[in-house]
BADREN-408551 format. One line per 8 residues: their letters; for each residue x, y, z of C-alpha. Coordinates in Angstrom, 3 decimals, padded with zeros to 6 digits. Layout:
A	X/Y/Z ~ ...
***
This chain:
XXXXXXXX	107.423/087.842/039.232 ~ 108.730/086.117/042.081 ~ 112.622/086.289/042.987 ~ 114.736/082.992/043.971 ~ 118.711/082.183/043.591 ~ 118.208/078.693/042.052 ~ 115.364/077.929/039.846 ~ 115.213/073.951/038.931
XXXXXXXX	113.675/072.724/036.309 ~ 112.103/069.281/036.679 ~ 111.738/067.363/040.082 ~ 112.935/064.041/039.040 ~ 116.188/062.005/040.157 ~ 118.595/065.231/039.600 ~ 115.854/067.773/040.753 ~ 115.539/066.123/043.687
XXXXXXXX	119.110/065.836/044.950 ~ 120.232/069.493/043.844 ~ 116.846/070.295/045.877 ~ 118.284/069.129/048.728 ~ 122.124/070.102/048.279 ~ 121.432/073.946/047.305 ~ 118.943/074.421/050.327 ~ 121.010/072.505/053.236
XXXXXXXX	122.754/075.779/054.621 ~ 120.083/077.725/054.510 ~ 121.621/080.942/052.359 ~ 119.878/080.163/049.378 ~ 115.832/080.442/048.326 ~ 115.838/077.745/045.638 ~ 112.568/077.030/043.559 ~ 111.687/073.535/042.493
XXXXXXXX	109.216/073.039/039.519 ~ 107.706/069.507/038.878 ~ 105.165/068.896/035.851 ~ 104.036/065.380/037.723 ~ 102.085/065.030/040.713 ~ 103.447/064.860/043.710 ~ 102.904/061.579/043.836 ~ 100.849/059.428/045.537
XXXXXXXX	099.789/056.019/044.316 ~ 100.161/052.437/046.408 ~ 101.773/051.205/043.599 ~ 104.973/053.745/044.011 ~ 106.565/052.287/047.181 ~ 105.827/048.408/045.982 ~ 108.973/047.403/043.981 ~ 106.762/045.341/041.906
XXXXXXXX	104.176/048.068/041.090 ~ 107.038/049.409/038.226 ~ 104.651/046.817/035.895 ~ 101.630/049.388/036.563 ~ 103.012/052.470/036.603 ~ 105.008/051.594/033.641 ~ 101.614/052.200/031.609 ~ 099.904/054.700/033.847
XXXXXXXX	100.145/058.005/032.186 ~ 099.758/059.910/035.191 ~ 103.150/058.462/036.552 ~ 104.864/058.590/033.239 ~ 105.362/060.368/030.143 ~ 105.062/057.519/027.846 ~ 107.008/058.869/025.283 ~ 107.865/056.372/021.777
XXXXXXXX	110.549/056.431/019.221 ~ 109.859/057.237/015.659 ~ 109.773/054.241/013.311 ~ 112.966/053.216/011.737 ~ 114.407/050.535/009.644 ~ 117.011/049.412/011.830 ~ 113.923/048.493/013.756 ~ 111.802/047.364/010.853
XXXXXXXX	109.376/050.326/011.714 ~ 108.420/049.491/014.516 ~ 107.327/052.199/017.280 ~ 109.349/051.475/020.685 ~ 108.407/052.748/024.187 ~ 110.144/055.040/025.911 ~ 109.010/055.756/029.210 ~ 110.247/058.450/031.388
XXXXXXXX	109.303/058.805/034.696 ~ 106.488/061.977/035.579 ~ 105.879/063.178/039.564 ~ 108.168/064.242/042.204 ~ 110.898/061.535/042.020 ~ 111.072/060.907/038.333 ~ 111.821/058.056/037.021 ~ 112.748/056.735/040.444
XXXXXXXX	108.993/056.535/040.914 ~ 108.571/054.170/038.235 ~ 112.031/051.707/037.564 ~ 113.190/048.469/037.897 ~ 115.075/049.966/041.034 ~ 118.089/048.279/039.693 ~ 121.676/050.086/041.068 ~ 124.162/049.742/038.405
XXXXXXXX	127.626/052.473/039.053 ~ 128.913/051.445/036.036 ~ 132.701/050.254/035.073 ~ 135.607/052.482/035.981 ~ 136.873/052.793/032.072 ~ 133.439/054.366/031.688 ~ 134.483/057.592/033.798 ~ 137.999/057.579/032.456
XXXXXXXX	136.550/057.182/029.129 ~ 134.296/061.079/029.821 ~ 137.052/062.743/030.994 ~ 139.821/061.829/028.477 ~ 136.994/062.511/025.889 ~ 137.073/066.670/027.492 ~ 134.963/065.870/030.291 ~ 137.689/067.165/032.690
XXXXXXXX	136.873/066.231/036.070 ~ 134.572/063.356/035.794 ~ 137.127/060.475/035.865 ~ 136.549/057.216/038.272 ~ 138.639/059.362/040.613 ~ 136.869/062.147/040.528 ~ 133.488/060.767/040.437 ~ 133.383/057.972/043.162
XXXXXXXX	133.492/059.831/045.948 ~ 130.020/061.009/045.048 ~ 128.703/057.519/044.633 ~ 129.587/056.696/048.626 ~ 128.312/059.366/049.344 ~ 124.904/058.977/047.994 ~ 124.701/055.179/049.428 ~ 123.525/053.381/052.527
XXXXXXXX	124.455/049.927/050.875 ~ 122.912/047.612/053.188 ~ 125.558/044.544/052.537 ~ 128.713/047.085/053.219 ~ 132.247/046.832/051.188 ~ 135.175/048.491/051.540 ~ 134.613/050.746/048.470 ~ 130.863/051.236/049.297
XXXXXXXX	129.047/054.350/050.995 ~ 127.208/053.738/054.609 ~ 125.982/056.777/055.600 ~ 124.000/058.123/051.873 ~ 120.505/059.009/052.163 ~ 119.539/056.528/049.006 ~ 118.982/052.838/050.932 ~ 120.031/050.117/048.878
XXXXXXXX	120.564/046.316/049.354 ~ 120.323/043.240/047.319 ~ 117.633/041.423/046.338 ~ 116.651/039.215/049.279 ~ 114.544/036.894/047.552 ~ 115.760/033.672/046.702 ~ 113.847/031.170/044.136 ~ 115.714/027.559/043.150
XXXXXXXX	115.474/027.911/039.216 ~ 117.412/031.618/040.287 ~ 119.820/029.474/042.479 ~ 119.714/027.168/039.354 ~ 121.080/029.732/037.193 ~ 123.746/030.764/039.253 ~ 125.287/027.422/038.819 ~ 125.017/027.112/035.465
XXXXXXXX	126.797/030.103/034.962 ~ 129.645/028.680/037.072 ~ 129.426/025.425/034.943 ~ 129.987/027.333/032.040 ~ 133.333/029.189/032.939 ~ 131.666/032.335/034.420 ~ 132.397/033.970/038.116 ~ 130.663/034.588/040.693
XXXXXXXX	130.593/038.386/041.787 ~ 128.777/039.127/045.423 ~ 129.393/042.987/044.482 ~ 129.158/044.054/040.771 ~ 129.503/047.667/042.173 ~ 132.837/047.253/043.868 ~ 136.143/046.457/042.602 ~ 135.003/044.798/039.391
XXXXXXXX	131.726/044.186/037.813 ~ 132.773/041.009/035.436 ~ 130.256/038.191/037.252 ~ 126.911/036.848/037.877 ~ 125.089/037.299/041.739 ~ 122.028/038.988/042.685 ~ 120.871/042.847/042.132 ~ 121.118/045.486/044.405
XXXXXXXX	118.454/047.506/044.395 ~ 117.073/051.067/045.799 ~ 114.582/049.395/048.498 ~ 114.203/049.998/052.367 ~ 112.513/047.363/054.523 ~ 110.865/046.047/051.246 ~ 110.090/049.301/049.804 ~ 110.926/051.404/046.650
XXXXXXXX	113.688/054.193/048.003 ~ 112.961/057.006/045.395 ~ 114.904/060.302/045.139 ~ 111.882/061.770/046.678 ~ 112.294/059.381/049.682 ~ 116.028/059.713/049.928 ~ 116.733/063.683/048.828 ~ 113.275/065.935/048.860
XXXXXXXX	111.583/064.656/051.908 ~ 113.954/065.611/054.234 ~ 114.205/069.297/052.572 ~ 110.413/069.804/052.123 ~ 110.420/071.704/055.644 ~ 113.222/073.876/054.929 ~ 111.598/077.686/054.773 ~ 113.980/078.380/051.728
XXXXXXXX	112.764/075.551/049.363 ~ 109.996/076.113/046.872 ~ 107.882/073.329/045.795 ~ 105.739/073.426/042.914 ~ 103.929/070.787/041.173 ~ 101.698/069.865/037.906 ~ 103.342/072.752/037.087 ~ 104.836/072.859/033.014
XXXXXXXX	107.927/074.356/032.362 ~ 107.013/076.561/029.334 ~ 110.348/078.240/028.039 ~ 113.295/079.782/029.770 ~ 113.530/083.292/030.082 ~ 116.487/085.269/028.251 ~ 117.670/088.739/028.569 ~ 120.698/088.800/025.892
XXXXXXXX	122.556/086.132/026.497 ~ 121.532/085.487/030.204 ~ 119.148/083.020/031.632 ~ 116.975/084.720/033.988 ~ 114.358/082.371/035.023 ~ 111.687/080.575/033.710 ~ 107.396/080.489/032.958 ~ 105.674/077.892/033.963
XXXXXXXX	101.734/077.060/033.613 ~ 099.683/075.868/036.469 ~ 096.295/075.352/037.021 ~ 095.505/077.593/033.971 ~ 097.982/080.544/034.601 ~ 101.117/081.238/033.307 ~ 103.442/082.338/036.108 ~ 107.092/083.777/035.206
XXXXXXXX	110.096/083.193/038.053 ~ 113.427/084.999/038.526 ~ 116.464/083.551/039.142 ~ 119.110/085.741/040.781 ~ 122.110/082.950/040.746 ~ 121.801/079.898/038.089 ~ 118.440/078.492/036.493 ~ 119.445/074.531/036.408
XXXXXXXX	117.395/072.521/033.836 ~ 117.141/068.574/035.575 ~ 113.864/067.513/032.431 ~ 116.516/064.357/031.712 ~ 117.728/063.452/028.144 ~ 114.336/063.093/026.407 ~ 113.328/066.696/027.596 ~ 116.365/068.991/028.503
XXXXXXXX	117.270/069.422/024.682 ~ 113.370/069.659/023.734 ~ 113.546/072.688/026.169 ~ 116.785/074.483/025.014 ~ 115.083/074.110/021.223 ~ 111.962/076.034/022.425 ~ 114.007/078.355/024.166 ~ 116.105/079.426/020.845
XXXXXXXX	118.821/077.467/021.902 ~ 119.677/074.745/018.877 ~ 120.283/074.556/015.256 ~ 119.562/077.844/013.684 ~ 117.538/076.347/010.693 ~ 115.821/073.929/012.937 ~ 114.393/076.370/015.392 ~ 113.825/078.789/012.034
XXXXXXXX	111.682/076.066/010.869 ~ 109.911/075.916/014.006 ~ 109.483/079.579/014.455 ~ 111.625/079.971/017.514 ~ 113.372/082.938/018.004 ~ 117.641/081.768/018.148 ~ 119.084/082.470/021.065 ~ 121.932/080.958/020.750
XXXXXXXX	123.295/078.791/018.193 ~ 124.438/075.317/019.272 ~ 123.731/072.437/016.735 ~ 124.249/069.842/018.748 ~ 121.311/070.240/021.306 ~ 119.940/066.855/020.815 ~ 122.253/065.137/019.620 ~ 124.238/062.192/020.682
XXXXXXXX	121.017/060.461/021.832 ~ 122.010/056.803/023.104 ~ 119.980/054.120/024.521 ~ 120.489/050.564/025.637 ~ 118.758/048.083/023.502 ~ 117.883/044.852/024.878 ~ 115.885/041.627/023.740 ~ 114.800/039.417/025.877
XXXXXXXX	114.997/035.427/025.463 ~ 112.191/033.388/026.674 ~ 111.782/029.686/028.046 ~ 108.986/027.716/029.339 ~ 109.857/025.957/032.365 ~ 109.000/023.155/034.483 ~ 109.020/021.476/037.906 ~ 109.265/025.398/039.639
XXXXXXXX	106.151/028.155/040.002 ~ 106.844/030.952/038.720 ~ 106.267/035.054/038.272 ~ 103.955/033.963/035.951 ~ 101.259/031.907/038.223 ~ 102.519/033.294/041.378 ~ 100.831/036.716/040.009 ~ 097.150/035.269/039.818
XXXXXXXX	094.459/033.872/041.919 ~ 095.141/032.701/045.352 ~ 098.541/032.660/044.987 ~ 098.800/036.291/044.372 ~ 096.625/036.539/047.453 ~ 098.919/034.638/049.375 ~ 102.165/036.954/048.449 ~ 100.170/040.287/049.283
XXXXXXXX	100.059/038.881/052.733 ~ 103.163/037.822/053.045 ~ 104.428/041.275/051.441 ~ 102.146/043.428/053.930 ~ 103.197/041.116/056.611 ~ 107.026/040.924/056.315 ~ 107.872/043.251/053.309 ~ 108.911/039.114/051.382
XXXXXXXX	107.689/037.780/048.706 ~ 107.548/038.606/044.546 ~ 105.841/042.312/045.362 ~ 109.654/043.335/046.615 ~ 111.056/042.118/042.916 ~ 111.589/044.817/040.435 ~ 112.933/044.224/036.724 ~ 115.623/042.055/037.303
XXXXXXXX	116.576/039.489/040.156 ~ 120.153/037.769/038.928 ~ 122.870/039.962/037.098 ~ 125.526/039.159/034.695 ~ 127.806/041.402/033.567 ~ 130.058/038.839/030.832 ~ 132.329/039.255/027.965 ~ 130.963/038.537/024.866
XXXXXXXX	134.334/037.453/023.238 ~ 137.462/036.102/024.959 ~ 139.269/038.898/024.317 ~ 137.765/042.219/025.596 ~ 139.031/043.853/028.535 ~ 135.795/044.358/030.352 ~ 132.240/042.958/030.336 ~ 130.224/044.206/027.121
XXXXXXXX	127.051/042.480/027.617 ~ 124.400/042.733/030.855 ~ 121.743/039.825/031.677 ~ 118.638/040.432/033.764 ~ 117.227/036.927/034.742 ~ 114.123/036.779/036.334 ~ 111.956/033.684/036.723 ~ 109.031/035.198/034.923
XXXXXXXX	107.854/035.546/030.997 ~ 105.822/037.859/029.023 ~ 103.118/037.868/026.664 ~ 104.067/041.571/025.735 ~ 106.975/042.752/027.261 ~ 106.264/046.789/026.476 ~ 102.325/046.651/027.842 ~ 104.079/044.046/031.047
XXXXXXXX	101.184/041.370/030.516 ~ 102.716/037.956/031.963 ~ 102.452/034.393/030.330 ~ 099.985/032.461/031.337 ~ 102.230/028.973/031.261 ~ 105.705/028.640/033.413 ~ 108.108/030.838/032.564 ~ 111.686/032.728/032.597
XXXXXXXX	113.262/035.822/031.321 ~ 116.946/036.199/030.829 ~ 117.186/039.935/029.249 ~ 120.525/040.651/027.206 ~ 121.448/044.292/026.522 ~ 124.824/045.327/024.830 ~ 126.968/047.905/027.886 ~ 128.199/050.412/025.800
XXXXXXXX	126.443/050.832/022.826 ~ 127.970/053.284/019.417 ~ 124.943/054.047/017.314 ~ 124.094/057.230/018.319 ~ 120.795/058.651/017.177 ~ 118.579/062.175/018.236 ~ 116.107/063.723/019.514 ~ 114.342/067.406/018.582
XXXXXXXX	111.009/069.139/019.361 ~ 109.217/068.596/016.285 ~ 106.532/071.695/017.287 ~ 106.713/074.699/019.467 ~ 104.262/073.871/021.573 ~ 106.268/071.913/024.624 ~ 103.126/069.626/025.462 ~ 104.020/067.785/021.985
XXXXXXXX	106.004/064.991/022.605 ~ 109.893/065.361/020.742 ~ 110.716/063.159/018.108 ~ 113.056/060.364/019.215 ~ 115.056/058.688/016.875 ~ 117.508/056.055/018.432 ~ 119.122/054.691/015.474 ~ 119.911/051.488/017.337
XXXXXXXX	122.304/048.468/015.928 ~ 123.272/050.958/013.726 ~ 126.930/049.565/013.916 ~ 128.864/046.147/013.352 ~ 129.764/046.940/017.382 ~ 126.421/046.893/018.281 ~ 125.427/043.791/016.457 ~ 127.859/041.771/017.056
XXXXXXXX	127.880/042.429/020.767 ~ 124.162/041.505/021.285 ~ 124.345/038.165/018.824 ~ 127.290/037.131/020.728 ~ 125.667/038.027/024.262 ~ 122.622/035.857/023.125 ~ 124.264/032.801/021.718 ~ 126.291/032.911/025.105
XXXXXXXX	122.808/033.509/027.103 ~ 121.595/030.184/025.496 ~ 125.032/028.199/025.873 ~ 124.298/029.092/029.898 ~ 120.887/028.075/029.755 ~ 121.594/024.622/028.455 ~ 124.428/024.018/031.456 ~ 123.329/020.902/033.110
XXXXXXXX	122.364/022.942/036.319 ~ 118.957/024.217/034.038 ~ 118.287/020.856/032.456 ~ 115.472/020.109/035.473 ~ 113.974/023.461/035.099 ~ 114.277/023.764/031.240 ~ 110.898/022.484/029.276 ~ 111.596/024.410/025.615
XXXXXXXX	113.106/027.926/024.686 ~ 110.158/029.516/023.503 ~ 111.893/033.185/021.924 ~ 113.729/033.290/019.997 ~ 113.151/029.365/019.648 ~ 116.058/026.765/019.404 ~ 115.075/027.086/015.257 ~ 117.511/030.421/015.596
XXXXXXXX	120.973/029.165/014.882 ~ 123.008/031.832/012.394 ~ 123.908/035.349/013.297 ~ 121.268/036.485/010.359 ~ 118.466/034.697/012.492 ~ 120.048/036.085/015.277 ~ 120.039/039.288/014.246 ~ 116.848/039.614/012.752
XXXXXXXX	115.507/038.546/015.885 ~ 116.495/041.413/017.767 ~ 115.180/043.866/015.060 ~ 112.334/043.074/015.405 ~ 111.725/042.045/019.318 ~ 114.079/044.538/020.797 ~ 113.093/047.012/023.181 ~ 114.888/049.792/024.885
XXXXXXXX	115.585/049.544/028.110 ~ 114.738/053.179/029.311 ~ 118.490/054.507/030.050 ~ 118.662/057.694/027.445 ~ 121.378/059.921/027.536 ~ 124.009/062.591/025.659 ~ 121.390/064.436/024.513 ~ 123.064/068.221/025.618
XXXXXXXX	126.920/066.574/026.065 ~ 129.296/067.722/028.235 ~ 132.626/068.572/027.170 ~ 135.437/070.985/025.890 ~ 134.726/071.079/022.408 ~ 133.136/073.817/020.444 ~ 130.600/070.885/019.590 ~ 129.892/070.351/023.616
XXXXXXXX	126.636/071.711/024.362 ~ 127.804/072.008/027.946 ~ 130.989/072.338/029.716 ~ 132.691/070.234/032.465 ~ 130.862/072.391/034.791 ~ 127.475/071.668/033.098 ~ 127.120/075.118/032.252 ~ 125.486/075.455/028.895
XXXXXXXX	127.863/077.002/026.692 ~ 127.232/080.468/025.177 ~ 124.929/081.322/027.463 ~ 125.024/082.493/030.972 ~ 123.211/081.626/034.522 ~ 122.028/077.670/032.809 ~ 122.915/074.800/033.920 ~ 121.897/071.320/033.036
XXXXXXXX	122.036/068.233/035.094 ~ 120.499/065.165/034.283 ~ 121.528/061.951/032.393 ~ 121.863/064.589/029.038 ~ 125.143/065.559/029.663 ~ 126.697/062.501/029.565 ~ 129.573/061.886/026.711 ~ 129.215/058.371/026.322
XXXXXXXX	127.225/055.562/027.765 ~ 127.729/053.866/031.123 ~ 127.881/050.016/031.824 ~ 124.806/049.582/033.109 ~ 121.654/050.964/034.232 ~ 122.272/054.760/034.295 ~ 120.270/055.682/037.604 ~ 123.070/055.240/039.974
XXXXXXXX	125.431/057.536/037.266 ~ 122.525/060.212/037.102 ~ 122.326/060.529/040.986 ~ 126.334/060.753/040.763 ~ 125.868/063.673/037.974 ~ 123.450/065.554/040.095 ~ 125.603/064.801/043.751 ~ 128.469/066.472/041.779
XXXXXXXX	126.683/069.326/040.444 ~ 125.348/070.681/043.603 ~ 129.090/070.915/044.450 ~ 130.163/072.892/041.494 ~ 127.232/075.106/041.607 ~ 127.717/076.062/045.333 ~ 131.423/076.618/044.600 ~ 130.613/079.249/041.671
***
């Protein structure tokens, strides 16, 4: 039974930076435990290679909701990134902080502490944004610039936006987001920037840090009402840890709560049920789960190549030397190439909706096989969704995936916000700027016209696009399942930090806000 002060649980995004933080002065032996590999594929530091590692189980966890009727049963992927780096390994790359209302939305909700205030100061310092800003970090070990390709039908698109009323917004992550431009994204001279790049690298040399892969976090070890470390399995043998200080659970919002439930921290007649000894009761462990849900609109296109050629035959072979040659070319694209961030309706006081163009189209969006003809992609996914579903371990065994029930467009909110953002995605589309580009609207087809169609459309097309969270909140209620401080509540020496703790949804991709969580964290730990 070995002895360490920190003990952290999962080496993705958060596991990675708290690696780093809690080992930099050298008083601390901190222990970090990573299921995944520590990875090693070509296809991790290619920004396009997120469309095969997306189904590569070795890389990720490949988890799937449970079938619901919101979703006219059907089962929705929801993959969560698996090796040193997390989901990091495996994104779009996309860097998204979020609106300022978001932050002042946690902390008047009992997340004390966490306002835009409070909060940004961690986002500089996590950034080297390559483009600069007056509001944007420099000197952050996570590189990050914007897209650098550029493709006329993208170019295209841009105007068409302006034709229809919208602005034009160089930087979504400065003083406001409303606008369309191009993404930034997490790459370095044409490469994926992981957390593993950015935060563990650099601290793999320190004598005081701990690295252990393909190693499965079991359970966590109580005495009373103490966490005291945790067992893990690797290569066959169970091996139990100590942890003098704080064990700090970073398994993100699809496996934090499945880990307090084994545990015995949950619902009493849940874990009863499961035959898992309680703990501590806290009903709330896994709830709040909310996801962005997002469908995607498709159009054949003309007098352009696209993705969807460019990815075959010699043409392919021509952009994997350009890629190898100069770091150019479609290999540096990830998920999404132009942003908007719009209003749905004329009166809401921030953006609600978020597009991802990209001048590509697919056959089957969740297995990322491309069309075969021209094609383009704009994505549409409501900000700040309500319906708020869960997710529990459904056996004791942690190797059996939880059960993930999303509950998406449960609300009028939520519906009406993703009609709205579609029938505006379509008014853009048919701007005279498109009309050389635009052949025929193949999804949901110009046949759609009423919000039924509309609707139905998205129920059964949708997809989420992988940004879980809530699952352990953070607050000051006797609901919370962890404080402001991210300590879990009724228990002592655990911590969680990952995208679990977060109240309420952010407006956007949630990478940037997890790296945030994590950056302020490592403060609050060191400072108790």
């Amino acid at each position: 039974m070995a002895d360490f002060d920190f003990i952290i649980a999962g080496g993705g995004t958060a596991g990675c930076i708290l690696a780093n933080r809690l080992t930099a002065d050298g008083r601390h032996r901190v222990l970090l435990i990573e299921a995944g590999e520590d990875a090693a594929s070509m296809w991790i530091g290619i920004p396009a290679g997120f469309s095969k590692l997306l189904v590569d189980p070795r890389f990720n966890w490949r988890f799937a909701t449970e079938p619901e009727e919101n979703t006219l049963g059907r089962v929705i992927s929801v993959p969560r990134g698996k090796g040193l780096g997390g989901s990091t390994l495996i994104n779009g790359g996309i860097y998204v902080r979020g609106q300022r209302q978001d932050y002042d939305a946690w902390a008047a909700a009992g997340a004390t502490g966490w306002s835009h205030a409070d909060v940004e100061p961690y986002f500089r310092r996590l950034e080297c944004y390559a483009q600069g800003g007056p509001s944007r970090g420099k000197d952050g070990p996570m590189h990050l610039t914007q897209v650098r390709e550029r493709y006329p039908i993208a170019e295209a698109f841009l105007a068409a936006a302006r034709e229809d009323g919208q602005r034009i917004n160089e930087d979504y992550n400065g003083d406001s987001q409303e606008g369309f431009g191009y993404y930034q994204v997490l790459q370095k001279d044409g490469r994926r920037w992981s957390a593993a790049d950015g935060y563990l690298k650099p601290a793999r040399g320190r004598a005081n840090l701990q690295v252990e892969s393909d190693a499965r976090v079991l359970r966590l070890v109580f005495e009373g009402k103490r966490c005291v470390g945790v067992v893990y399995r690797q290569r066959g043998q169970d091996v139990t840890v100590r942890a003098a200080r704080e064990t700090l659970l970073c398994m993100g919002a699809v496996q934090s709560p499945q880990m307090l439930e084994l545990s015995g921290i949950g619902d009493p007649q849940r874990l009863r049920a499961l035959g898992i000894a309680l703990v501590h009761a806290a009903p709330q462990v896994g709830e709040n789960y909310i996801d962005h849900y997002a469908t995607r609109m498709n159009w054949r296109v003309k007098g352009t190549v696209t993705l969807n050629e460019m990815s075959r035959g010699w043409r392919l072979a021509r952009q994997v030397g350009l890629y190898y040659a100069a770091r150019r070319g479609i290999l540096t694209l990830g998920t999404g190439l132009v942003h908007g961030f719009i209003k749905s309706r004329p009166d809401m006081a921030e953006p609600d909706v978020q597009y991802f163009f990209v001048h590509a189209s697919y056959a089957n969006a969740a297995e990322r096989i491309l069309d075969r003809h021209p094609g383009m992609t704009l994505g549409v996914a409501q900000l700040r969704p309500r319906s708020v579903g869960s997710i529990h371990a459904r056996t004791p065994d942690p190797a059996d995936a939880p059960a993930i029930r999303p509950n998406f467009l449960a609300t009028q909110v939520d519906r009406d916000a993703l009609v709205h953002g579609m029938e505006v995605a379509r008014r853009i589309v048919g701007q005279p700027a498109m009309a050389p580009y635009i052949d025929a609207e193949t999804s949901p087809g110009a046949a759609v016209r009423t919000y039924d169609e509309w609707l139905d459309f998205a129920r059964r097309n949708g997809q989420t696009i992988y940004h879980p969270i809530g699952t352990c909140r953070m607050g000051e209620d006797d609901a919370a399942v962890t404080d402001p401080r991210l300590r879990v509540r009724g228990v002592q020496g655990l911590r969680v930090v990952d995208a679990s703790v977060m109240p309420s949804m952010v407006s956007g991709n949630t990478q940037a806000a997890v790296m945030m969580v994590a950056e302020k964290a490592a403060d609050l730990i060191l400072a108790d």
